[in-house]
Wavefront OBJ file of the C-alpha trace (Angstrom):
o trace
v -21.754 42.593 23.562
v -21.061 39.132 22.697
v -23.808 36.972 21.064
v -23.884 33.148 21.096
v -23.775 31.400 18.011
v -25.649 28.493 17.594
v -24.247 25.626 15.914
v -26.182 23.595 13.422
v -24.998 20.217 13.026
v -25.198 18.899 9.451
v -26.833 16.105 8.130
v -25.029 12.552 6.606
v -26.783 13.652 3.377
v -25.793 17.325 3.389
v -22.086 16.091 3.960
v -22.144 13.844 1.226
v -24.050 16.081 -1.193
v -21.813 19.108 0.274
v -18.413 17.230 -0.820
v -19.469 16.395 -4.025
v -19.833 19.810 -4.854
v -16.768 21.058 -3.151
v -13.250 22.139 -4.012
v -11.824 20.788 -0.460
v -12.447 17.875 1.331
v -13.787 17.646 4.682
v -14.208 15.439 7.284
v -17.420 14.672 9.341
v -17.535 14.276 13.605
v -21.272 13.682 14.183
v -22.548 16.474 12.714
v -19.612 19.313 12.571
v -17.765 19.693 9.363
v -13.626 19.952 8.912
v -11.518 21.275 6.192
v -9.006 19.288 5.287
v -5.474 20.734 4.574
v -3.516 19.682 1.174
v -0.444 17.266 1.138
v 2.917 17.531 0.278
v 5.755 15.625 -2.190
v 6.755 13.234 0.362
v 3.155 12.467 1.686
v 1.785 11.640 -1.979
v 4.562 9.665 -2.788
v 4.534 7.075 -0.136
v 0.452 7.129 -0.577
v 1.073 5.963 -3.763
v 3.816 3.514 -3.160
v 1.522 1.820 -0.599
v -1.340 2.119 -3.096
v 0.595 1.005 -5.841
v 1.816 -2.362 -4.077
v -1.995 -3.124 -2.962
v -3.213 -2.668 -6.038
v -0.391 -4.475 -8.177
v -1.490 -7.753 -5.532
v -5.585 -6.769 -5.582
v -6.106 -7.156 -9.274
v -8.050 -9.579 -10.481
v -9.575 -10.092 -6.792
v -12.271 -8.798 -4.878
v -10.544 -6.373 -3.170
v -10.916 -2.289 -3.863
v -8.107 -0.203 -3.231
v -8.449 3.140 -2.968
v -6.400 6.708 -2.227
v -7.091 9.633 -0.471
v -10.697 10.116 -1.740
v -12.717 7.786 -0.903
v -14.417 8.646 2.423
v -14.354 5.658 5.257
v -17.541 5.909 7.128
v -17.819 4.604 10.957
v -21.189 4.249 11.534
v -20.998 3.739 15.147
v -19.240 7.314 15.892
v -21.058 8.934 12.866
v -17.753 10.263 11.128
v -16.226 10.021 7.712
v -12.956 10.071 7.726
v -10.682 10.311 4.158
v -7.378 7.593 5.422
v -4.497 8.453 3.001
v -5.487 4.519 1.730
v -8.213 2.219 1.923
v -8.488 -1.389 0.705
v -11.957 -3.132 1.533
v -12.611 -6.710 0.321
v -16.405 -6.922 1.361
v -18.488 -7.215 -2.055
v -21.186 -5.926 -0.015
v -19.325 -2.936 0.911
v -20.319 -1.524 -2.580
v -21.237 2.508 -1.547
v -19.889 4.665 -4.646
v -19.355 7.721 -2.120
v -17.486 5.897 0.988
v -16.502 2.633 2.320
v -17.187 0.962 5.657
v -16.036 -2.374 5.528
v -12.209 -1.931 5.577
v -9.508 -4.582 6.409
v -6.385 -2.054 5.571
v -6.316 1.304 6.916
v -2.938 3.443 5.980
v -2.804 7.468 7.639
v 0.790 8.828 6.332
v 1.282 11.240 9.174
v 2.009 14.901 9.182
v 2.770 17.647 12.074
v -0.919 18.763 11.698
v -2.719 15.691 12.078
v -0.461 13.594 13.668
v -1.992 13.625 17.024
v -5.464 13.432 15.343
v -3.941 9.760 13.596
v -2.772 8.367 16.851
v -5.536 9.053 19.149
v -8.814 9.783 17.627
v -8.512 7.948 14.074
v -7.061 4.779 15.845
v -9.425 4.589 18.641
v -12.035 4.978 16.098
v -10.529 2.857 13.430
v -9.805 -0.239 15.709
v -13.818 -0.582 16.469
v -14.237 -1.367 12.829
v -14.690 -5.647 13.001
v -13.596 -5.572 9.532
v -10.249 -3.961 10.036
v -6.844 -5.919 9.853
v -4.009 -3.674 9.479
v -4.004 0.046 10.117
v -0.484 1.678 9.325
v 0.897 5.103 10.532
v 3.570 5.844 8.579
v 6.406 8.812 9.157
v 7.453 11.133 6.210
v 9.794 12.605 7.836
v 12.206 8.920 8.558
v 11.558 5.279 7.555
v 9.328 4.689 10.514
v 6.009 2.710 10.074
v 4.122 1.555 13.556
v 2.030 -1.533 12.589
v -1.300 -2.306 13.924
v -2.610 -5.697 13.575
v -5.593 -7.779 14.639
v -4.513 -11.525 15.602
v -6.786 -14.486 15.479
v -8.431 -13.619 18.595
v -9.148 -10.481 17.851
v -6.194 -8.744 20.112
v -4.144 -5.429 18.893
v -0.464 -6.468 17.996
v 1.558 -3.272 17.761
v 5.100 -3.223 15.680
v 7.447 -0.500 14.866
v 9.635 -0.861 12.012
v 12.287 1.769 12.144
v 14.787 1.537 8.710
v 14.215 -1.783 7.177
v 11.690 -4.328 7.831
v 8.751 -6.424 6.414
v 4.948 -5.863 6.613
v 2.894 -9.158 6.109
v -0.629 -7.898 5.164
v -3.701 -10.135 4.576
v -6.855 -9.633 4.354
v -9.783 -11.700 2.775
v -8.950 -12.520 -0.692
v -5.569 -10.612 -0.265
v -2.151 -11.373 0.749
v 1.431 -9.116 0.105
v 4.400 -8.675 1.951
v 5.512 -4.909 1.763
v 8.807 -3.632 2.958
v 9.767 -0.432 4.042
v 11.773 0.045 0.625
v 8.845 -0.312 -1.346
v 7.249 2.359 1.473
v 10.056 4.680 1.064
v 10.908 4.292 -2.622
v 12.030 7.454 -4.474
v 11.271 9.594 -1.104
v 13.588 12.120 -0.135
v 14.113 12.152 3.294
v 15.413 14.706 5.855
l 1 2 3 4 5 6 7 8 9 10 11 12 13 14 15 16 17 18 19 20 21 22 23 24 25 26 27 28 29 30 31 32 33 34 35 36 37 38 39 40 41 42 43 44 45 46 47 48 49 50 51 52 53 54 55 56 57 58 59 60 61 62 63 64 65 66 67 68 69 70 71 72 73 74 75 76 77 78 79 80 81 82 83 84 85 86 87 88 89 90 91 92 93 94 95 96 97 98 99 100 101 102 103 104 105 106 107 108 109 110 111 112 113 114 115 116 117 118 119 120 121 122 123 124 125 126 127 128 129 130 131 132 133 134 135 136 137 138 139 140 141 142 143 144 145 146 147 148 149 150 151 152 153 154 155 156 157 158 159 160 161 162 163 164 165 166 167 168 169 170 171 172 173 174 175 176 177 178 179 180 181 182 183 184 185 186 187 188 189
């Protein structure tokens, strides 16, 4: 005989007492709870590069820039998401256990959450009025599609395969970032 299990959807404040207690991280989807799986060499390096650069042009600014831990929430869809890095520049967005006020998104993409970056986290990501800049970057070639909000609001969408430039401003922030600085000390295939 099968038996129906019931699902209990979790609270915000479970979730957020729940991953300060935890070994793993997990990400929230209104209510439902997901594991999150560990990175590799290649996937914490160019998190760090990108991190490293944003910081190195943050300091002494407003802006907060932050890697792989601090949780993003999106109010609107009731999910926290953990981007690979975050920089907010809202003073106001001052939560110690997430962030919601992002202008830089980056999601350094693997074979299991790939599809998950592209679809979901961009459809999500791109409600966000704060947002500027949300880049998906390959590990596995120098490949980094560029999403950026204009003046008017409208999604601009570049690919920079191999060499290029990546112009990023935000409020209080400006740095040009090229895929060599993306890509430095990275083995790739």
């Amino acid at each position: 005989m099968n038996l129906a299990i019931k699902n209990h959807a979790i609270s915000v404040d479970d979730y957020l007492q729940g991953e300060l207690q935890s070994d793993i991280r997990h990400e929230y989807l209104a209510g439902e709870v997901y594991a999150m799986a560990g990175a590799g060499e290649k996937h914490n390096r160019i998190s760090l590069n990108i991190a490293f650069h944003l910081r190195a042009a943050s300091r002494g600014k407003a802006c907060g820039v932050f890697i792989s831990d601090m949780k993003l929430r999106i109010e609107s869809s009731d999910t926290f998401y953990y981007p690979d890095v975050l920089v907010s520049c809202d003073p106001a967005d001052n939560q110690p256990l997430f962030k919601s006020q992002p202008c830089l998104l980056v999601e350094v993409l693997s074979p299991s959450t790939e599809a998950i970056d592209r679809r979901e986290k961009l459809h999500a990501y791109r409600k966000l009025p704060s947002l500027q800049h949300y880049l998906l970057v390959s590990q596995e070639k120098r490949s980094v599609q560029w999403h950026q909000r204009d003046a008017a609001g409208q999604w601009l969408v570049s690919d920079l395969q191999d060499s290029g430039t990546l112009d990023l401003a935000c409020p209080g922030l400006a740095l040009t970032l090229t895929l060599d600085d993306v890509y430095e000390d990275v083995t790739l295939s």
